[in-house]
N, C-alpha and C positions, 0 to 999 in steps of 0.2 A: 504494500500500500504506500503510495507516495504521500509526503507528509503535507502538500498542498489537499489532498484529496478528503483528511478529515473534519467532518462537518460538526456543527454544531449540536451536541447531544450523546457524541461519539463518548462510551467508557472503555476508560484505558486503564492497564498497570503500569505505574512507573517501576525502576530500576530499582528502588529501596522497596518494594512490595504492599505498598498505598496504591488505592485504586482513585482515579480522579474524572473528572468529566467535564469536557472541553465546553465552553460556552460562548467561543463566537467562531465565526465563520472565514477571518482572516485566512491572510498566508504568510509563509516564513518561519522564521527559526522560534520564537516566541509564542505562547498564546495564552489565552484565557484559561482558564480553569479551575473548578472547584474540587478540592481536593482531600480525601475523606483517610486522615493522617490520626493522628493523637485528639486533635480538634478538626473539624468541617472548618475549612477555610476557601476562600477564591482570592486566586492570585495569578501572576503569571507563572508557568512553565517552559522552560528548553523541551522542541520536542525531540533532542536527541536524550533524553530521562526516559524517553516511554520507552518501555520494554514487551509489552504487546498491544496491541498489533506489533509484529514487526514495521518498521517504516523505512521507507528507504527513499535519498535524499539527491537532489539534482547535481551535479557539479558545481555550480554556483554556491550551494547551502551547503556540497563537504567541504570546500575551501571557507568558509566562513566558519563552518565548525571545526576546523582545524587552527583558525585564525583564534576563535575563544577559546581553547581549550588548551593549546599551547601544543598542538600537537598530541595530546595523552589520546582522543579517543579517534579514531577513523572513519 
């Protein structure tokens, strides 16, 4: 699934094993989400955190994720 492609409503697992749920409809590396952790919080999220769906990301967004991350994730 590309990560332009998730829509608003979309639940996902992030990489720490909090399930969260996306709430707008953007694109890019950033988004909305409400995220059901220790507390119910909405904030933003990286969506190179989600851990499922798998997502998979354009040239443009793995150079940009390369550029935040300092190089750790690919």
């Amino acid at each position: 699934m590309l990560s332009n492609t998730i829509k608003k409503g979309t639940e996902v697992v992030l990489r720490n094993g909090w399930k969260a749920r996306i709430e707008d409809n953007e694109r890019g590396l950033i988004r909305l989400a409400t995220v059901y952790g220790y507390f119910t919080e909405m904030g933003s999220i990286y969506m190179f955190d989600i851990a499922e769906p798998k997502i998979e990301f354009t040239a443009a967004q793995a150079k940009q994720i390369k550029r935040i991350t300092g190089g750790l994730k690919s």
